[in-house]
TORKOL-4160 file (C-alpha; in steps of 0.2 Angstrom, whole numbers, padded with zeros to 4 digits, m for minus):
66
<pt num="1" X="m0027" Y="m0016" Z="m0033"/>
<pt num="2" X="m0021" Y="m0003" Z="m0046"/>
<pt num="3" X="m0021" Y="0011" Z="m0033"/>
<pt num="4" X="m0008" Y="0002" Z="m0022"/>
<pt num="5" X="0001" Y="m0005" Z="m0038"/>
<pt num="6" X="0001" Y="0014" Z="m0043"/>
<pt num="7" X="0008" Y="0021" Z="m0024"/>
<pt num="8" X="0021" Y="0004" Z="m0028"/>
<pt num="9" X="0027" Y="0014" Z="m0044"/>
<pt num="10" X="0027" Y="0029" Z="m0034"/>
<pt num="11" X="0041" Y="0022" Z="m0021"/>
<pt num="12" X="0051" Y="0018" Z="m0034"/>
<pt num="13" X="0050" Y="m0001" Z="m0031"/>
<pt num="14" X="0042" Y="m0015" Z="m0018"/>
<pt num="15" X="0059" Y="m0015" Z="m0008"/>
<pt num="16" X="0055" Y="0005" Z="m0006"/>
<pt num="17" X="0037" Y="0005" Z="m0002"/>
<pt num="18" X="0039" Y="m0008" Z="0012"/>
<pt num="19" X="0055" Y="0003" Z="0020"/>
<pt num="20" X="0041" Y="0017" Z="0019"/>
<pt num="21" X="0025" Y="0009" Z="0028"/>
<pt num="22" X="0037" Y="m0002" Z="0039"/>
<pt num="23" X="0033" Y="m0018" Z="0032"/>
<pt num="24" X="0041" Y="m0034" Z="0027"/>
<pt num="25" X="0045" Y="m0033" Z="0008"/>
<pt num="26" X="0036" Y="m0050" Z="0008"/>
<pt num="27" X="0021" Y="m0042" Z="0014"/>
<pt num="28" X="0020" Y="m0028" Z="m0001"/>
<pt num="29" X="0022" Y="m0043" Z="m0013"/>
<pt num="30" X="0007" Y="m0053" Z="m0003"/>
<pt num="31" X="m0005" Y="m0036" Z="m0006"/>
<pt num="32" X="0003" Y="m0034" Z="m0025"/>
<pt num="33" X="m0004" Y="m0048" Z="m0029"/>
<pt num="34" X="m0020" Y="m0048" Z="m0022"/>
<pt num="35" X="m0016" Y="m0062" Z="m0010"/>
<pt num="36" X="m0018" Y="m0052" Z="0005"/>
<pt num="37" X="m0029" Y="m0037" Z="0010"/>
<pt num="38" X="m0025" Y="m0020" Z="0013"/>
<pt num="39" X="m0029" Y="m0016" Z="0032"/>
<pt num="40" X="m0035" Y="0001" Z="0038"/>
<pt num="41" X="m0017" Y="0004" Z="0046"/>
<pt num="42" X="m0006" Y="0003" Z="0029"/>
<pt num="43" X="m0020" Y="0012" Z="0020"/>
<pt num="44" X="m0017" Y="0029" Z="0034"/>
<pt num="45" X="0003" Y="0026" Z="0032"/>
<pt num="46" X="0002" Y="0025" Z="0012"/>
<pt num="47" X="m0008" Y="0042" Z="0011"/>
<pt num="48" X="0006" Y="0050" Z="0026"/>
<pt num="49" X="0021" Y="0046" Z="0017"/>
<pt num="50" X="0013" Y="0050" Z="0000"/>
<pt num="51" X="0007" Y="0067" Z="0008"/>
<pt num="52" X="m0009" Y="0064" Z="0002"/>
<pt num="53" X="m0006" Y="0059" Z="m0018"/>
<pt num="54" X="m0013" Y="0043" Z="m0012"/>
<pt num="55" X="m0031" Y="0043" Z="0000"/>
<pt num="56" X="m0033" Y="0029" Z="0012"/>
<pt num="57" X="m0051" Y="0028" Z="0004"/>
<pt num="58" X="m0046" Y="0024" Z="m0012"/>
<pt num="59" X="m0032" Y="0012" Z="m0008"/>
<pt num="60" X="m0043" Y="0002" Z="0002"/>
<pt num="61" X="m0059" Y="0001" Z="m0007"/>
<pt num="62" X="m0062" Y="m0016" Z="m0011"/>
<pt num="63" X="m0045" Y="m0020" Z="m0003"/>
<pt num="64" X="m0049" Y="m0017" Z="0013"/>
<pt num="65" X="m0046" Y="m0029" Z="0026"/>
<pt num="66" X="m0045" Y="m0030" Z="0046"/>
């Protein structure tokens, strides 16, 4: 969960993360906290809007959900 707690950090904050992956705010704060899974979709927007400072395969792994 680091890696996403890192690209979190990144944003600037939740609020600024979920206006970059187009997600409820509610919904960065489910993955934060390891109470919902990273699916295969956010992980491919998290490396986009990072321009690559974050790879889809790191965010994922062991994250990963369908």
């Amino acid at each position: 969960m680091s890696v996403f707690l890192d690209f979190v950090s990144w944003a600037g904050s939740q609020r600024a993360a979920a206006e970059l992956l187009e997600l409820d705010e509610s919904t960065i704060s489910l993955i934060a906290s390891g109470n919902r899974g990273i699916s295969k979709r956010v992980a491919e927007r998290i490396e986009l809007v990072s321009e690559g400072r974050f790879r889809r395969e790191t965010v994922m792994w062991p994250e990963l959900s369908d």
